[in-house]
DSSP file (Angstrom, degrees, kcal/mol; ACC not computed):
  #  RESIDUE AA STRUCTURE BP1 BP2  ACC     N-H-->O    O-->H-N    N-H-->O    O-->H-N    TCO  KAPPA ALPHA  PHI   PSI    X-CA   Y-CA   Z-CA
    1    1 A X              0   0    0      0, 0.0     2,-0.2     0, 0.0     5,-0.0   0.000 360.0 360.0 360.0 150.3   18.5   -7.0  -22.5
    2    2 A X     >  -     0   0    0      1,-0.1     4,-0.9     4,-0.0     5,-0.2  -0.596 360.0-111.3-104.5 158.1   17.3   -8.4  -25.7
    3    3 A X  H  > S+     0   0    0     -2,-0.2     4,-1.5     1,-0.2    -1,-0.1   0.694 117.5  47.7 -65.0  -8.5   13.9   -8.5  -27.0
    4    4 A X  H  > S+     0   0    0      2,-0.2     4,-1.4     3,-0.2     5,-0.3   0.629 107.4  55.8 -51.4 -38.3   13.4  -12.2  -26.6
    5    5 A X  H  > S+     0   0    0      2,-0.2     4,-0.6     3,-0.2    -2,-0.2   0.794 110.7  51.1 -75.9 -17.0   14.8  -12.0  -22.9
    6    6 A X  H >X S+     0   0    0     -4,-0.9     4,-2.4     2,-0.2     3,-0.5   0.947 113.5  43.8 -56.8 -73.7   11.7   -9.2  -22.5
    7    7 A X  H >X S+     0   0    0     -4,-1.5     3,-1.8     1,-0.3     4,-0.8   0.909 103.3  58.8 -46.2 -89.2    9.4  -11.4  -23.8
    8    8 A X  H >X S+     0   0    0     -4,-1.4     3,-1.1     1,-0.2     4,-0.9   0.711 115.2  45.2 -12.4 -46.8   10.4  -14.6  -21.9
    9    9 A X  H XX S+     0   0    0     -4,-0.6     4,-2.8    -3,-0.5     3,-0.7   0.907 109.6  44.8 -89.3 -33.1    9.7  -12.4  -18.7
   10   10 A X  H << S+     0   0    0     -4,-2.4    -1,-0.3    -3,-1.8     4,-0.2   0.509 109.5  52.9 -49.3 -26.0    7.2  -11.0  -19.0
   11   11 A X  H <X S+     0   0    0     -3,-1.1     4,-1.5    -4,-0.8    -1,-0.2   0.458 115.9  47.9-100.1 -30.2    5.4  -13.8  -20.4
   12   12 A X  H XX S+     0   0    0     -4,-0.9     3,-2.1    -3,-0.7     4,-1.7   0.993 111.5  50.3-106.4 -68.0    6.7  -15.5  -17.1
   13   13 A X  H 3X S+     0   0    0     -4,-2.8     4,-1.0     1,-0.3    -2,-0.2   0.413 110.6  46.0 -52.5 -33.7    5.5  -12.6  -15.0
   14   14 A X  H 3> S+     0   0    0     -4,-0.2     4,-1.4     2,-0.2    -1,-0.3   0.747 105.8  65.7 -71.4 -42.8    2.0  -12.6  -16.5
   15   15 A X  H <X S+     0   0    0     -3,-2.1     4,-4.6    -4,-1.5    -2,-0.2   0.942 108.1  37.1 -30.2 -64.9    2.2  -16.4  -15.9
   16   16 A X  H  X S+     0   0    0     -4,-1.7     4,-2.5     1,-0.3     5,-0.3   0.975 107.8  61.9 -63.6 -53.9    2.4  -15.9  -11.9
   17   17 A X  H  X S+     0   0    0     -4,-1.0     4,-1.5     1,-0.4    -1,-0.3   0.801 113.5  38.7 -85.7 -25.0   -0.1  -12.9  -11.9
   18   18 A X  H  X S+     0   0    0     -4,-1.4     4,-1.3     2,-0.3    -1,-0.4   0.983 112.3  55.6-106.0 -55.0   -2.5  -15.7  -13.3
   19   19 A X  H >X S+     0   0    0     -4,-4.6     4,-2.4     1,-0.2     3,-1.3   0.973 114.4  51.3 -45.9 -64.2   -0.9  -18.7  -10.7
   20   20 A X  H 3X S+     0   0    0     -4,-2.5     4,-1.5     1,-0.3    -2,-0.3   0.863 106.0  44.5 -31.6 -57.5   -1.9  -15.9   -8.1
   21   21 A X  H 3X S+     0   0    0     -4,-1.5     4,-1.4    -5,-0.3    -1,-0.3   0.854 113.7  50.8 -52.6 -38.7   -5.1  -15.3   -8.9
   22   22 A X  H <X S+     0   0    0     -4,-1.3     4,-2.7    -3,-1.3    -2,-0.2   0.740 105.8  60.5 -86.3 -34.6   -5.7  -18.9   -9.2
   23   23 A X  H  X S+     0   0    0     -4,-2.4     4,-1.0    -5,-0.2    -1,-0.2   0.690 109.7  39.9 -38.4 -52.1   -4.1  -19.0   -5.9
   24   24 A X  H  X S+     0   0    0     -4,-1.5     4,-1.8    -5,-0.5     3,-0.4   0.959 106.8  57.9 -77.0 -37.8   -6.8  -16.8   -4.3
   25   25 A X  H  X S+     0   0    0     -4,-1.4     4,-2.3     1,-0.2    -2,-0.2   0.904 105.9  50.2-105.1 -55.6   -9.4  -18.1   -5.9
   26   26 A X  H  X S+     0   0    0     -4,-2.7     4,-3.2     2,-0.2    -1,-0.2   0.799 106.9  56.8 -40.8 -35.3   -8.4  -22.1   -4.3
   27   27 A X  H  X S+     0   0    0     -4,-1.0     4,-3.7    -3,-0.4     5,-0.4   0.925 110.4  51.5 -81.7 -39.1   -8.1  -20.5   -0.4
   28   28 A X  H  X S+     0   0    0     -4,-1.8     4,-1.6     1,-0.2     3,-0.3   0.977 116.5  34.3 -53.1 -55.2  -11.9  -19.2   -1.2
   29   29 A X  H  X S+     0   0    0     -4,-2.3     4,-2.3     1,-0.2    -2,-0.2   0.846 118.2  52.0 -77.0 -42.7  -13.0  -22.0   -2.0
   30   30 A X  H  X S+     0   0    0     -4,-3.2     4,-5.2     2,-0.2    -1,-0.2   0.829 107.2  58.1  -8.2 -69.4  -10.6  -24.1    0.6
   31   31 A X  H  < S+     0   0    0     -4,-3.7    -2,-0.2    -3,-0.3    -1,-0.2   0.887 112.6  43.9 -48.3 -51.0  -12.0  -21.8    3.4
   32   32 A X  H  < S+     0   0    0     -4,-1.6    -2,-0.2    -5,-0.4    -1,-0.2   0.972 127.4  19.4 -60.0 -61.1  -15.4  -23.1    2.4
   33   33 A X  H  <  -     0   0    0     -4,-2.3    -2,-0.2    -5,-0.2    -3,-0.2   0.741  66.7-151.7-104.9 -28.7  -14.9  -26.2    2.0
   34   34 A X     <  +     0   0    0     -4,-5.2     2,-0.4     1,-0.2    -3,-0.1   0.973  34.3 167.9  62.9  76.5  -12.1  -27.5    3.6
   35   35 A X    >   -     0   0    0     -5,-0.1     3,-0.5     1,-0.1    -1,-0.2  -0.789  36.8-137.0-121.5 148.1  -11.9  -30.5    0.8
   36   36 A X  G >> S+     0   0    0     -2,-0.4     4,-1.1     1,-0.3     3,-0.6   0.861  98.6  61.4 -80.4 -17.8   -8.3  -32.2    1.3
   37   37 A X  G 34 S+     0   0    0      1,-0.2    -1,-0.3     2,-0.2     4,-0.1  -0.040 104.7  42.3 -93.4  25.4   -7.9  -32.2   -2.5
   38   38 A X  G <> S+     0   0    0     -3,-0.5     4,-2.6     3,-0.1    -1,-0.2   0.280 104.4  63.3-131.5 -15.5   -8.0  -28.7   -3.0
   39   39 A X  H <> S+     0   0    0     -3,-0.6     4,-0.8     1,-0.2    -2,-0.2   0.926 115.4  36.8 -89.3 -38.0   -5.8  -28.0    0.1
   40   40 A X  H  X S+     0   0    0     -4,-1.1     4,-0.6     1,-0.2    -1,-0.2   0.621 105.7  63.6-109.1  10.9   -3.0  -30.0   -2.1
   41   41 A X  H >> S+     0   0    0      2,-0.2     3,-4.7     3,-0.1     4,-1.8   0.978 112.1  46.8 -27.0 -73.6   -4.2  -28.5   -5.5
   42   42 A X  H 3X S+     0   0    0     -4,-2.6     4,-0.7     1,-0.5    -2,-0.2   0.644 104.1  50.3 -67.6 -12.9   -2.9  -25.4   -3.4
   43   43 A X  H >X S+     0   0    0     -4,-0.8     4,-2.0     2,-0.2     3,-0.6   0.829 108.9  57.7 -92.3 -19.2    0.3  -26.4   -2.0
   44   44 A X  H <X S+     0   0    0     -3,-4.7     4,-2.7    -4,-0.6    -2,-0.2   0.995 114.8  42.3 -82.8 -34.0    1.3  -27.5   -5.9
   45   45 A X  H 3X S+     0   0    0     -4,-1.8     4,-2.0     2,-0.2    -1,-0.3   0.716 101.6  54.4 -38.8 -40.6    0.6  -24.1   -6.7
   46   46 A X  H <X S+     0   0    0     -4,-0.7     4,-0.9    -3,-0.6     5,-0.5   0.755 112.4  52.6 -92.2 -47.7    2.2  -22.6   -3.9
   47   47 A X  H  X S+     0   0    0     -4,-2.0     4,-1.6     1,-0.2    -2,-0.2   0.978 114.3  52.8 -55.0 -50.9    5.7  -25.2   -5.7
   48   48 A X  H  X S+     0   0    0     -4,-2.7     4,-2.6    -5,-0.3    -2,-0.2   0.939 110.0  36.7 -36.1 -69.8    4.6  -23.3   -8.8
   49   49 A X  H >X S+     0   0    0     -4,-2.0     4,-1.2     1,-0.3     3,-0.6   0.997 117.3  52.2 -69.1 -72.6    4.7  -19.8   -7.9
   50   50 A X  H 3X S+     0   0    0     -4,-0.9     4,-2.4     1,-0.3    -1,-0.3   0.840 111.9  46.1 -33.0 -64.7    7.7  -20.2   -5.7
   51   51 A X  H 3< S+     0   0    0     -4,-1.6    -1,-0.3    -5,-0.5    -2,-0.3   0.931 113.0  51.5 -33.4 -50.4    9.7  -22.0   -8.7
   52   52 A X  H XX S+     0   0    0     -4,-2.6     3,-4.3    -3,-0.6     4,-1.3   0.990 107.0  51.2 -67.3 -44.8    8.5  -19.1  -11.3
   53   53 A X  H >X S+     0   0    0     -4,-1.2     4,-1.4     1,-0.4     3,-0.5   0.838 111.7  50.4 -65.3 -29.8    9.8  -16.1   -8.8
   54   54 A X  H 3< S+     0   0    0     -4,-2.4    -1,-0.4     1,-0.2    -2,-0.1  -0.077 111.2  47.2 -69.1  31.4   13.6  -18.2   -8.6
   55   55 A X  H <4 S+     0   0    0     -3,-4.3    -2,-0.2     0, 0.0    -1,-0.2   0.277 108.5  53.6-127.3   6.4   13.7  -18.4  -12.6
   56   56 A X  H <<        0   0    0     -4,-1.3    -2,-0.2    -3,-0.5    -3,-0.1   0.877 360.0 360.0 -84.8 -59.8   12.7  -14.2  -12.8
   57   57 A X     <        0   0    0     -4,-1.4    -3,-0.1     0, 0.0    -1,-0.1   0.727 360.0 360.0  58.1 360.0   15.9  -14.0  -10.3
């Protein structure tokens, strides 16, 4: 594995841990609020994360 191909994943892999977090942080606020905009903030998120975890593969 090269170092660029490291990087790239890692970089990808820190990417999610932060779409996760961001993730959590929408269902508090969701739970609370029940705002419809927030509910489809989370599903494009939910498109994100799923999309990064098929290009780590």
């Amino acid at each position: 594995m090269s170092v660029a191909t490291t990087w790239d994943r890692n970089r990808i892999l820190f990417d999610l841990i932060l779409d996760i977090s961001l993730l959590f942080q929408g269902i508090i606020i969701w739970r609370e609020t029940k705002s419809p905009m927030i509910r489809k903030r989370l599903i494009i998120f939910e498109e994100l994360i799923k999309e990064k975890l098929e290009n780590l593969g």
